[in-house]
N, C-alpha and C positions, 0 to 999 in steps of 0.2 A: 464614162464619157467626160473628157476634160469640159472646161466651162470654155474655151475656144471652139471646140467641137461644137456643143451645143449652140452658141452663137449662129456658127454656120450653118447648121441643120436646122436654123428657126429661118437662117438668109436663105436657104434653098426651098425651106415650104412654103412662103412669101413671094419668091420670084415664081414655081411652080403654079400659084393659087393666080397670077398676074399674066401667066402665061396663058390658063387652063381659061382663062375669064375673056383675054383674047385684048387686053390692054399692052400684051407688046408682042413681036414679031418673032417668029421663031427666030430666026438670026440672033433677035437680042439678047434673046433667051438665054441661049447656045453661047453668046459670049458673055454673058455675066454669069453663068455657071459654071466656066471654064474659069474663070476671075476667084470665083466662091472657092472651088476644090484646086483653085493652083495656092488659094492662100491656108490650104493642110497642109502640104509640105515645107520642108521648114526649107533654111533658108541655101541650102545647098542644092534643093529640086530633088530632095529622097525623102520619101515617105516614113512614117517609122514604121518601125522592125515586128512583125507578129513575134513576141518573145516563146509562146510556146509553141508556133510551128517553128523555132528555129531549134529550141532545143530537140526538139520529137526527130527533126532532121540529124542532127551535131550527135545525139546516141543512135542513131541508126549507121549514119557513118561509121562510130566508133565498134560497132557488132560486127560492119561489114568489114574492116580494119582489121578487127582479130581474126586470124586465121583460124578454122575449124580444127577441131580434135577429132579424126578419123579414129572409127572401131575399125581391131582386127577384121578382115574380112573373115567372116566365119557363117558358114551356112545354118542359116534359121531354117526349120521347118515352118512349112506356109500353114497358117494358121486359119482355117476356114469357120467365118460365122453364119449361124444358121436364123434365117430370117423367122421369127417362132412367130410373128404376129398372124404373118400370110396363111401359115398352113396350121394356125392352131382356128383360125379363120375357116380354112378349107374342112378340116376334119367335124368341127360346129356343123358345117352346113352339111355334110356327108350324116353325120347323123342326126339330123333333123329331115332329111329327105329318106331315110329310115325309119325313123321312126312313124312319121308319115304314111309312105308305105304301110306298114303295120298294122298301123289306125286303117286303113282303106281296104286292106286284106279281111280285119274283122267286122269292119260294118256290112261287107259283101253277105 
């Protein structure tokens, strides 16, 4: 944070802490805050520039600019995955309700 910045965010905790204490009106408030953050902008009335949302922006443009490299269309076989956690899950409890069983069979 430039040493201008900071200035003003010590003039906004000051007007805030004068507001909140009830030494001036909201109105005042509202126009000496509007006073504080119009004296961020420089002198043409534009703010400065997020440099890296601008670039993150300027290479996405540039990705979508390039046209894409299509593959041949050529049919892939569907390739199916098999959920192991569920049903190594299911078959645990399959045999633990067996083996159970078992136990209950021989204490009889």
């Amino acid at each position: 944070m430039s040493e201008r910045e900071q200035r003003i965010n010590q003039g906004l905790r000051v007007l805030d802490e004068a507001h909140y204490s009830g030494r001036i009106s909201r109105e005042e408030y509202r126009k000496r805050r509007r006073q504080l953050l119009g004296s961020l902008c420089d002198s043409h009335g534009i703010t400065a520039r997020n440099t890296l949302r601008t670039r993150i922006t300027q290479q996405g443009a540039r990705a979508a600019a390039v046209p894409a490299v299509k593959a041949p269309a050529v049919p892939h076989p569907v390739q199916r995955t098999v959920a192991w956690k569920p049903l190594l899950a299911f078959g645990g409890g399959l045999l633990l309700c067996a083996l159970l069983l078992y136990w209950l069979m021989q204490v009889n």
